[in-house]
TISEDREN-709208 format. One line per 4 residues: number of its first residue (from 1); for each residue x, y, z of N, C-alpha, C, O, CB. Coordinates in steps of 0.2 Angstrom, whole numbers, m for minus. Glycine has a CB too. Layout:
<guses>
NUM) X/Y/Z/X/Y/Z/X/Y/Z/X/Y/Z/X/Y/Z; ...
</guses>
This chain:
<guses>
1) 441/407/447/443/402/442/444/395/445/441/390/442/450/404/440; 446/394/449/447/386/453/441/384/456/440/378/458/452/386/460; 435/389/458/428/385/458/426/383/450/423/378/447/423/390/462; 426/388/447/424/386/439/425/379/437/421/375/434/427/391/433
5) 435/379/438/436/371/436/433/365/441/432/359/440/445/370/434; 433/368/448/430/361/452/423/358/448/421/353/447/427/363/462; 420/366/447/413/364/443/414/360/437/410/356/435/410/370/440; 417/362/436/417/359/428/420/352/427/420/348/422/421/364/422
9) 423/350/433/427/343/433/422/340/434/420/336/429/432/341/437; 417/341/443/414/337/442/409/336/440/406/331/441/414/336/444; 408/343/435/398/340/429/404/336/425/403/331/428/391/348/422; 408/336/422/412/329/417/413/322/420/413/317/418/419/332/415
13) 413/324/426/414/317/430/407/313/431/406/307/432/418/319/438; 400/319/431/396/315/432/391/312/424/386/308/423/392/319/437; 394/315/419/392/317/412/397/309/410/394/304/407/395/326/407; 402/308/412/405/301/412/402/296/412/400/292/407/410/301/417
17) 399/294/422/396/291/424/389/291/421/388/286/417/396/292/431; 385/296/421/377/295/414/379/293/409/374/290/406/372/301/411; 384/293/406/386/291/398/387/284/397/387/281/392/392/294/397; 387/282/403/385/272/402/380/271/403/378/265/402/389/267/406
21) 375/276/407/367/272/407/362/270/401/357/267/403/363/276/410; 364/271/395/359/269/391/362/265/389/358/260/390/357/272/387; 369/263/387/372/255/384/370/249/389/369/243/388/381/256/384; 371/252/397/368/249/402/362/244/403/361/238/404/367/253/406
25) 358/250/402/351/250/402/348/243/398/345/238/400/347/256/399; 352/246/390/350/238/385/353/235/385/353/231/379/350/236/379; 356/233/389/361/226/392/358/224/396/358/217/396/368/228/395; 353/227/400/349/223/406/341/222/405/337/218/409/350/228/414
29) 339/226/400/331/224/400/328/220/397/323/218/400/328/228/398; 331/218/388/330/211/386/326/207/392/320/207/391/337/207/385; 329/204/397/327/199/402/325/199/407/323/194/410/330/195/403; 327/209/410/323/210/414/320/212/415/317/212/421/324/211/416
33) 318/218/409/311/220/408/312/228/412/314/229/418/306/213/413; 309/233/406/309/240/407/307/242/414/310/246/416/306/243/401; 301/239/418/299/239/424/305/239/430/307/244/434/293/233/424; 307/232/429/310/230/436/319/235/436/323/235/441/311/220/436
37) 321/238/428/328/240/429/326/247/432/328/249/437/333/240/421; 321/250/428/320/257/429/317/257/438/320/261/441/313/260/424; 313/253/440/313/256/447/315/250/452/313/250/458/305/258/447; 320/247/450/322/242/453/329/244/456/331/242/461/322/235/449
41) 333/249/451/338/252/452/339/256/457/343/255/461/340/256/447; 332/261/458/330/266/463/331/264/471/334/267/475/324/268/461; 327/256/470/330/252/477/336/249/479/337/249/484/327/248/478; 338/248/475/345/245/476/348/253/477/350/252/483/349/241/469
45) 348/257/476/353/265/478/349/268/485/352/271/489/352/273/471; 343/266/486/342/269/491/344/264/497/343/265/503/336/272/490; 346/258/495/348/254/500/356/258/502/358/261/508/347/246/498; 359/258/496/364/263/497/366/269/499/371/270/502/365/265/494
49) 361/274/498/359/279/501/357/278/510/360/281/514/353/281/497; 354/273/510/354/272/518/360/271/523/360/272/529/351/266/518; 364/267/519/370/264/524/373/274/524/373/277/529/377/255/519; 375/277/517/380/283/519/375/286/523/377/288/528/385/288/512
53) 369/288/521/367/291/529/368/291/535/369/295/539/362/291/531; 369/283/536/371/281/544/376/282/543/379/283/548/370/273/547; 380/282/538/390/281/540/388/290/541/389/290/547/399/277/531; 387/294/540/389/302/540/383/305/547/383/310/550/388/309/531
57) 379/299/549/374/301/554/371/310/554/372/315/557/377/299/560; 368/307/546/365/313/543/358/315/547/354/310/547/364/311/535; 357/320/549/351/324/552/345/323/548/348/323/542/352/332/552; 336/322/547/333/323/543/333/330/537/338/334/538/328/321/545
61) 331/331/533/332/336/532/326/340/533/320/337/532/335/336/525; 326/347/536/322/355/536/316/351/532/318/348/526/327/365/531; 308/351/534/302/353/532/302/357/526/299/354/521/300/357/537; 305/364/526/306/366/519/310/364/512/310/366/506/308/372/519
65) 315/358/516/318/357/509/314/348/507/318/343/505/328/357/509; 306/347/507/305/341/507/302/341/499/302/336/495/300/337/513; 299/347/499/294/347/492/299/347/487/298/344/482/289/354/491; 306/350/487/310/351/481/315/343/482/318/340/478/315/359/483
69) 313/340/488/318/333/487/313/328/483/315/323/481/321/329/496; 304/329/483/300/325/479/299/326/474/297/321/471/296/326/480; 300/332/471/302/334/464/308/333/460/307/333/454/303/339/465; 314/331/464/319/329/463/317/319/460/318/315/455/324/331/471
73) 315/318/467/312/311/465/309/309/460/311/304/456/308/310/468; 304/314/459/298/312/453/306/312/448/307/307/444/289/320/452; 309/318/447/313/318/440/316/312/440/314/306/438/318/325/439; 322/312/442/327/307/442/328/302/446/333/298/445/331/310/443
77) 323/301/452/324/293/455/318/290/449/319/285/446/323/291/466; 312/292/448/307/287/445/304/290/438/301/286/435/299/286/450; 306/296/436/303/298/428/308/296/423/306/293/418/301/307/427; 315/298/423/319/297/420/321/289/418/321/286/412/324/300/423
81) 323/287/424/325/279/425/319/273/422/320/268/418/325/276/436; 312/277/423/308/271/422/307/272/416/307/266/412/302/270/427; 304/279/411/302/280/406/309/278/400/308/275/395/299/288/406; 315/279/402/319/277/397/321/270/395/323/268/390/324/280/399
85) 320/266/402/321/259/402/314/257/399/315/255/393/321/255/410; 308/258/401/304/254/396/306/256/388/306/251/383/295/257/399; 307/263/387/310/263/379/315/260/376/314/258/370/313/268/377; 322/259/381/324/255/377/325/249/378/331/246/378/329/257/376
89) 317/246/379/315/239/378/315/236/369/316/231/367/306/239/381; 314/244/365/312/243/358/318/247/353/320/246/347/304/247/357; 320/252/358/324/256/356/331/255/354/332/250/358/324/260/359; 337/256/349/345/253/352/348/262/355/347/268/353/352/248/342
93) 353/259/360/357/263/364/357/270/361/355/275/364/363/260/365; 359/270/354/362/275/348/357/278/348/358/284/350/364/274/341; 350/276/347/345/280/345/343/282/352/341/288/351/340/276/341; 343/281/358/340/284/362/346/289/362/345/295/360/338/280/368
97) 350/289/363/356/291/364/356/300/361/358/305/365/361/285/358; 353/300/356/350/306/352/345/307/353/343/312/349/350/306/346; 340/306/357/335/309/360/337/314/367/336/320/368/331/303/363; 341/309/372/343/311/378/348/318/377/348/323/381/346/304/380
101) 352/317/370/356/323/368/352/329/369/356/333/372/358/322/360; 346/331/369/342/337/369/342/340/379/342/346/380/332/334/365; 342/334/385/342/337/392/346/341/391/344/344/396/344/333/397; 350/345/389/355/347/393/350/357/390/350/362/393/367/345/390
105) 347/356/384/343/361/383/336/363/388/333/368/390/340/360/377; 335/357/389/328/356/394/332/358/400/328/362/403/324/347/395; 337/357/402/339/358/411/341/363/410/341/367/415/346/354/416; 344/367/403/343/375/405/338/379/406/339/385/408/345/379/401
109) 331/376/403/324/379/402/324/380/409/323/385/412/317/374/399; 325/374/413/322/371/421/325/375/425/323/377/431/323/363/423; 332/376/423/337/381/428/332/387/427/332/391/432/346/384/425; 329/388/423/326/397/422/319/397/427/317/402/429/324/398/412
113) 317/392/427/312/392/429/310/391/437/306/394/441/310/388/426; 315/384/438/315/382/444/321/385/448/319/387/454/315/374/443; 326/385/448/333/388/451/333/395/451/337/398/455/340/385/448; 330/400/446/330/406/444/336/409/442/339/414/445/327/409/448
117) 339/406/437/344/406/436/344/410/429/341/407/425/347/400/437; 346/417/428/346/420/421/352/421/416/354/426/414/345/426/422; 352/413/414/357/415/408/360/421/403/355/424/400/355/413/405; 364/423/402/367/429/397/364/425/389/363/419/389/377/431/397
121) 365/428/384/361/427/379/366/426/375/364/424/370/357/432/377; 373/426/376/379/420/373/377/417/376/383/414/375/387/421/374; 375/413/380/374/406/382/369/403/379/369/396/379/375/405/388; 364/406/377/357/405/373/360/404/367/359/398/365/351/411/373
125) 363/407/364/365/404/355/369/401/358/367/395/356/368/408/348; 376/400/363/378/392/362/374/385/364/376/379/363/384/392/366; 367/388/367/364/382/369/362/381/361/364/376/359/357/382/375; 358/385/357/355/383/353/360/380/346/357/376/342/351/388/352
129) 367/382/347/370/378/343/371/370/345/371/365/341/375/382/343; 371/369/350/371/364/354/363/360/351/364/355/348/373/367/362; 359/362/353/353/358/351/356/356/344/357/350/344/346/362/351; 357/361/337/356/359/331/363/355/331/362/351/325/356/365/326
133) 367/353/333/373/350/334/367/344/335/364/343/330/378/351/339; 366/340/341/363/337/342/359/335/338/358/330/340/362/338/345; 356/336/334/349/337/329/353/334/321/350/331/317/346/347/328; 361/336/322/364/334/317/366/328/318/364/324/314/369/339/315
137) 369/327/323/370/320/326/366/314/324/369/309/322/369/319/333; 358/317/325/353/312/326/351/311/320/348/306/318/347/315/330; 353/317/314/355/315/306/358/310/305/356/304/303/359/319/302; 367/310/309/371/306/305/369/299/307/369/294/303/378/308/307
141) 366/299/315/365/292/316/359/289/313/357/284/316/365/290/322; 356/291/308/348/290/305/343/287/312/341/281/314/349/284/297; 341/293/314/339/292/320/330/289/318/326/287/322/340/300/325; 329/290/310/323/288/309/315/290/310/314/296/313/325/284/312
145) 311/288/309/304/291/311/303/292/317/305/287/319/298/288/309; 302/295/321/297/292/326/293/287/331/287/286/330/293/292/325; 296/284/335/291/278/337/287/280/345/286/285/348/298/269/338; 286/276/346/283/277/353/288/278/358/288/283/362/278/270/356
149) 293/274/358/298/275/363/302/282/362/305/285/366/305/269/363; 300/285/356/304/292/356/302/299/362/304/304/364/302/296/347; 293/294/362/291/297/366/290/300/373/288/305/376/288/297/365; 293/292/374/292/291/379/301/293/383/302/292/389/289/285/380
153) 306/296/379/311/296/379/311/304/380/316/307/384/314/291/373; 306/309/376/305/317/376/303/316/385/306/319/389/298/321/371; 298/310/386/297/312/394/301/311/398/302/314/403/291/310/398; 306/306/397/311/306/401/315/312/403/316/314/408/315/302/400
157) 318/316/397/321/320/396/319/328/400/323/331/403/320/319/390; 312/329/398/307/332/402/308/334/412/310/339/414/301/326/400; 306/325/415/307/324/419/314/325/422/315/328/428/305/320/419; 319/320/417/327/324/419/331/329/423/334/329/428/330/326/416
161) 328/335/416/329/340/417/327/344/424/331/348/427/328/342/411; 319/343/425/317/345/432/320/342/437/323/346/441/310/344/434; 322/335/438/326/333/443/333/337/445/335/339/450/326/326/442; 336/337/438/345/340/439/342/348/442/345/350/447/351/341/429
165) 338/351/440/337/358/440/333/361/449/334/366/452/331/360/431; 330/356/450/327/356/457/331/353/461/331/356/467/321/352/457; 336/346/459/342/344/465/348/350/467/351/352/472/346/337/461; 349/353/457/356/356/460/352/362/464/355/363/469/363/360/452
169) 347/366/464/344/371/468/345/370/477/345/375/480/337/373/466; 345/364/479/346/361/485/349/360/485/350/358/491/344/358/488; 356/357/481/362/356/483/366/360/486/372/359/488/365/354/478; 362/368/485/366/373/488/366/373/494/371/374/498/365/379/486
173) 359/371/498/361/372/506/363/362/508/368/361/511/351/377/513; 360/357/505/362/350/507/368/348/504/372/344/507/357/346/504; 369/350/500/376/344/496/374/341/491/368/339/492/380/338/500; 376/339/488/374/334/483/372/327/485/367/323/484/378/334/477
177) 378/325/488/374/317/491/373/317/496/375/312/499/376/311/490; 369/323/498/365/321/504/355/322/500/350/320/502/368/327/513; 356/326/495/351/329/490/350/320/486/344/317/488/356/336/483; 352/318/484/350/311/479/348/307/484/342/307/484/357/306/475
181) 353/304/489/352/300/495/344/302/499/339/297/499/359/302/501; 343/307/501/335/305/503/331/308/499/326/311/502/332/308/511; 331/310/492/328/308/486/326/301/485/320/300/484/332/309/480; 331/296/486/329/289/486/326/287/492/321/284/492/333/284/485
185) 328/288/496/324/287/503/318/287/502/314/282/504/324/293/506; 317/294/500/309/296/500/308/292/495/302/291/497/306/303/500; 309/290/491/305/285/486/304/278/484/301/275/481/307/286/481; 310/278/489/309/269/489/303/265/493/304/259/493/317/266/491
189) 298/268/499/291/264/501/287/263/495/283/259/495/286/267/506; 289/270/488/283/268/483/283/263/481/278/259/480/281/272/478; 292/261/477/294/259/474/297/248/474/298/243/470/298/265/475; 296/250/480/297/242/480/291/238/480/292/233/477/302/239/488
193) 284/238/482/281/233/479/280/232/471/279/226/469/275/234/481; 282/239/466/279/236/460/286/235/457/286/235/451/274/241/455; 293/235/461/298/231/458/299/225/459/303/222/455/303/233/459; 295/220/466/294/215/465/291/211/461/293/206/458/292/215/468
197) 284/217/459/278/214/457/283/211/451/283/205/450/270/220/455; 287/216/446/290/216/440/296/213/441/301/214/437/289/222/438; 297/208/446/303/203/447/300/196/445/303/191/443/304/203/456; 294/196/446/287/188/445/288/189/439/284/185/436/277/186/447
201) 291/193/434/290/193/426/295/190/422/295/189/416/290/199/422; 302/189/429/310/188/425/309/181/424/307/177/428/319/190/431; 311/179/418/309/170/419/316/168/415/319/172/411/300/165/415; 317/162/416/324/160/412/329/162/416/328/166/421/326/164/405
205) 336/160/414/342/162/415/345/169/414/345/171/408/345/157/411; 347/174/419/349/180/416/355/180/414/359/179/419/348/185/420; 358/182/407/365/183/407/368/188/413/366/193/417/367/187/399; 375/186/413/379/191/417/379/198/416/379/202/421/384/190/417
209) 379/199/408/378/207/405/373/209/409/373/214/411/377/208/398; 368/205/409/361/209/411/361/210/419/356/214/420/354/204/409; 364/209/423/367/209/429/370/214/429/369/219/433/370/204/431; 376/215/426/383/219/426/378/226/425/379/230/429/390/217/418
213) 374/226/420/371/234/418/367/237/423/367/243/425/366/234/412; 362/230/426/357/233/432/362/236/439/360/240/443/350/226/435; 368/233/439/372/233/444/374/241/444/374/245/449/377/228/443; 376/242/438/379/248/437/375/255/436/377/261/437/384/246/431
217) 368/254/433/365/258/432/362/258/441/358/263/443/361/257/426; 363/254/444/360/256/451/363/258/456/361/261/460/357/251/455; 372/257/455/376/260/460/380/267/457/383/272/460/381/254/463; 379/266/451/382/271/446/376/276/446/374/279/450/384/269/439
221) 375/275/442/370/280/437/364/284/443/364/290/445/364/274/430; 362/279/445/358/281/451/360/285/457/357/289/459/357/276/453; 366/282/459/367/285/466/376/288/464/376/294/463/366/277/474; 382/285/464/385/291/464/388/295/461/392/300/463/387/291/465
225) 386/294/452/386/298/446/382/306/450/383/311/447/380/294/439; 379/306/455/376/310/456/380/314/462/379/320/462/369/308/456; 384/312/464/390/316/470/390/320/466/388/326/467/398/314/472; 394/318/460/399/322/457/393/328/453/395/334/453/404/318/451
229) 388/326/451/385/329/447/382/337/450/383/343/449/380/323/446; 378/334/454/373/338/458/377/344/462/374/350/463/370/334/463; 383/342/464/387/348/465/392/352/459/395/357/460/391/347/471; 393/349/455/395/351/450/391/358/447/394/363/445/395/345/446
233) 384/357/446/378/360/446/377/365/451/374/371/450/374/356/446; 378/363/455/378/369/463/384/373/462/383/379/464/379/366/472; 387/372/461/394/375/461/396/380/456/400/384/458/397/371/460; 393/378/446/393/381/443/389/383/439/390/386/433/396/379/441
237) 381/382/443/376/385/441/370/377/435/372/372/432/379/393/437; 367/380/436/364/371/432/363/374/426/368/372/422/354/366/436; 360/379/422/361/382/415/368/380/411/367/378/405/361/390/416; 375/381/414/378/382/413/382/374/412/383/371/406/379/386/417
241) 383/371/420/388/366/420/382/360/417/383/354/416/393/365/429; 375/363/417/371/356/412/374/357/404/373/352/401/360/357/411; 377/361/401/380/361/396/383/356/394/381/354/388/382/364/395; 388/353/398/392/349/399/389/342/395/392/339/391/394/350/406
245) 384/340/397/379/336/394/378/334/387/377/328/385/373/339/394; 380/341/385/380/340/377/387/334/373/387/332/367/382/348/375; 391/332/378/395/328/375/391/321/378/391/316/374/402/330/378; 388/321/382/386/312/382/383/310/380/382/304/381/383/309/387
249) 378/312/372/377/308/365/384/305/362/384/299/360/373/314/360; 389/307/362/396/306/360/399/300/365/401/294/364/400/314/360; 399/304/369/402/298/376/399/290/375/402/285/376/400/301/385; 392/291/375/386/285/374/386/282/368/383/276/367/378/288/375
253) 391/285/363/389/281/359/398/278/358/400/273/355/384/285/353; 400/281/361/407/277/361/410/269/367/415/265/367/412/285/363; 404/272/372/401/266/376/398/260/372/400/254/373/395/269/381; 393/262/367/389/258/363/395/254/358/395/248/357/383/262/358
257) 398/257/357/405/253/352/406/249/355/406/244/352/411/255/350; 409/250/361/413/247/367/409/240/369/410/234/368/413/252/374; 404/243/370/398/236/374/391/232/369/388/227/371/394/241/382; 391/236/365/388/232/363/388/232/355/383/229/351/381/233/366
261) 395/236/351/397/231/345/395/237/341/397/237/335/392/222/344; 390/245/342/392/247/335/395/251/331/398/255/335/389/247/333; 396/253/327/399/254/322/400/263/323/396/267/325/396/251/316; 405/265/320/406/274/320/411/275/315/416/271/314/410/277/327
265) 408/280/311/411/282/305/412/291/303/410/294/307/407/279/300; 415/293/299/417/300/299/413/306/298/416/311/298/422/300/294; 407/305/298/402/310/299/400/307/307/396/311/309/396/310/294; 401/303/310/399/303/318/406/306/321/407/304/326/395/294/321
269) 410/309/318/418/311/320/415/318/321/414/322/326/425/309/314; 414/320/313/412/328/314/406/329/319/406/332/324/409/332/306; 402/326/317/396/328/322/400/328/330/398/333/333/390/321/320; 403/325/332/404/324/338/408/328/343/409/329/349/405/319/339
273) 414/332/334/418/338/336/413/345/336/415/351/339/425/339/328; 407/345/333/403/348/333/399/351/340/400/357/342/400/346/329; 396/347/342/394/347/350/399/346/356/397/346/361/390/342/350; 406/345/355/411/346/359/411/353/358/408/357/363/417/343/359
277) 412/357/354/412/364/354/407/369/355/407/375/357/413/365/349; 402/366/354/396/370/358/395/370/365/393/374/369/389/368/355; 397/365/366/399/362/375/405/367/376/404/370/381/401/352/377; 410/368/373/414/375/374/412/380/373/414/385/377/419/377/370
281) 408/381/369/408/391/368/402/391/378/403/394/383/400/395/355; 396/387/378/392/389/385/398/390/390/398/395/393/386/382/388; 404/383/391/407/386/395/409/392/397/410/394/403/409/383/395; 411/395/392/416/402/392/410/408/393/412/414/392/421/403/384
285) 404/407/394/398/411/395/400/412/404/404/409/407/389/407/392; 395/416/406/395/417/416/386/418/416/383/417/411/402/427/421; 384/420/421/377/420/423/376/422/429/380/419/433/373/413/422; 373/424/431/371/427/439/366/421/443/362/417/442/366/435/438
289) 369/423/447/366/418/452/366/419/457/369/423/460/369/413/453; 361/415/461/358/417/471/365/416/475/370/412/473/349/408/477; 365/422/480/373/420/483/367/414/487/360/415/488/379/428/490; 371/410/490/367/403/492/373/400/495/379/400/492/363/397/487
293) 370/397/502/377/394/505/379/389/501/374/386/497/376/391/513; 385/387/500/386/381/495/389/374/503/393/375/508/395/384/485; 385/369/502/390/364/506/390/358/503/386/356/499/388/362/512; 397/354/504/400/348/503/394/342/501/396/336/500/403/346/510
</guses>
C-alpha cells in the first residue's frame, strides 16, 4: 500500500509539472518559433542533465540499456517537444489540450507492448471510459474539424507515449533521473545545430512571457517533471500510474485560465468530474508486473 501511494503521488506530481507545458509552449512560440522551443528546450536540460551527473558522479550507463535510452529520446526529448510546439504555432492551449488528453491510452498500448506489462480487463474499460471522457471534453471545448496541427499533435502523442513506456521500463534498473538525464545527453550533439540554425529566425524583442515558458518548459517539463514521473511509473507500473494522465486535459486547461485568459463553464466542470473518475476507477485496478530491481 505505501508503494502504491509513493506511486501515485509521484505520477500526480509529474502530471502537475506536464500540465503547464502546453500553456507554456503558447506563451513562447509566437516569437520563438515551434523549431527553437521544441528542440531548444532539450538543450537547455541536457545542459542540466549534465551538471546532476557530475554532482552524483554518475557511471555511463551498461551497453544494454543504450537502445532503450534512444528510444526514450526519440519519444520525449525530440518527438513530443518538437511535434507539439510546431502545432501550437496554429493551435490554442485548450485545443491541443484535448488531443494530448488521448497519451495516457497510447502509454497503456506501449506498456503492453514495450514494458510487457498485462493489464486486467478492469483497467481496459476504465481506460476506455477514460478515452470517451476525454472525447467528451473535446465536445465540450468544441475542439472543432481537424487541422494539420491535430496531426501533428496524434504524432506527438504517439511518440509520448513510447518515450514514458520505454523510460519507465529502465527506470526499473536506472532511476528515473538518471533515465531522462542521458536521454538528453545522448540527444543533445543532434540537437544543437538546428536549435541554432532556428535561433537566426527569433527577430524583434521577446516578451518576458515568452522567456518565462521556454524557461519552464526546459527546466520543468523537460528535465524534472520527469524525476517524479518516470519513477512514479517504475514504481506503479506505466499502464497503470499513466492513467493518472487523464486529469492533465483538466489541469491544462485550468493553467490556460490562469495564463492565458480563458474561459470555463459548467459543462467543462462535468466533463472534468468525468475524467477524474475514470482516472479513479484504473487506479483501484492492479496488473502484474516483471519483479525488476526498482532504484532511486
Amino acid at each position: 500500500m505505501r508503494r502504491d501511494r509513493t506511486a501515485i503521488l509521484l505520477g500526480f506530481l509529474g502530471v502537475l509539472a506536464f500540465s503547464v507545458t502546453l500553456p507554456a509552449t503558447r506563451a513562447a512560440v509566437p516569437t520563438l518559433g515551434g523549431t527553437f522551443v521544441g528542440l531548444g528546450r532539450a538543450v537547455v536540460a541536457a545542459a542540466l542533465a549534465a551538471a546532476f551527473l557530475l554532482l552524483q558522479r554518475e557511471r555511463i550507463p551498461d551497453r544494454r540499456h543504450w537502445p532503450g535510452l534512444a528510444v526514450t529520446a526519440l519519444g520525449v526529448v525530440v518527438g513530443f517537444p518538437l511535434l507539439s510546439a510546431i502545432a501550437l504555432q496554429s493551435l490554442p492551449s485548450a485545443h491541443s489540450a484535448v488531443v494530448v488528453g488521448l497519451l495516457p491510452a497510447a502509454t497503456a498500448v506501449m506498456a503492453v507492448v514495450r514494458a510487457h506489462e498485462r493489464p486486467s480487463l478492469a483497467f481496459w474499460l476504465g481506460c476506455a471510459a477514460g478515452v470517451v471522457s476525454v472525447l467528451l471534453f473535446a465536445a465540450v471545448q468544441g475542439a472543432g474539424r481537424p487541422q494539420f496541427g491535430d496531426l501533428l499533435l496524434f504524432g506527438a502523442v504517439v511518440l509520448g507515449a513510447l518515450g514514458y513506456a520505454e523510460g519507465a521500463r529502465i527506470s526499473r534498473e536506472l532511476g528515473g533521473a538518471r533515465v531522462i538525464s542521458w536521454a538528453l545527453i545522448l540527444s543533445a550533439p543532434f540537437l544543437i545545430v538546428p536549435t541554432l540554425l532556428a535561433a537566426r529566425d527569433i527577430h524583434g524583442p521577446v516578451p518576458a512571457q515568452a522567456w518565462l515558458g521556454f524557461v519552464y518548459v526546459a527546466a520543468v517539463s523537460m528535465f524534472l517533471g520527469f524525476f517524479a514521473w518516470y519513477k512514479g511509473l517504475a514504481l506503479g507500473g506505466v499502464a497503470r500510474i499513466g492513467q493518472i494522465q487523464l486529469i492533465q486535459p483538466v489541469l491544462t486547461l485550468a493553467w490556460s485560465v490562469i495564463l492565458l485568459g480563458e474561459r470555463v463553464n459548467a459543462a467543462t466542470v462535468l466533463a472534468a468530474l468525468l475524467v477524474l473518475a475514470s482516472a479513479a476507477i484504473t487506479q483501484r485496478t492492479r496488473q502484474a508486473q516483471q519483479p525488476l530491481t526498482q532504484r532511486a
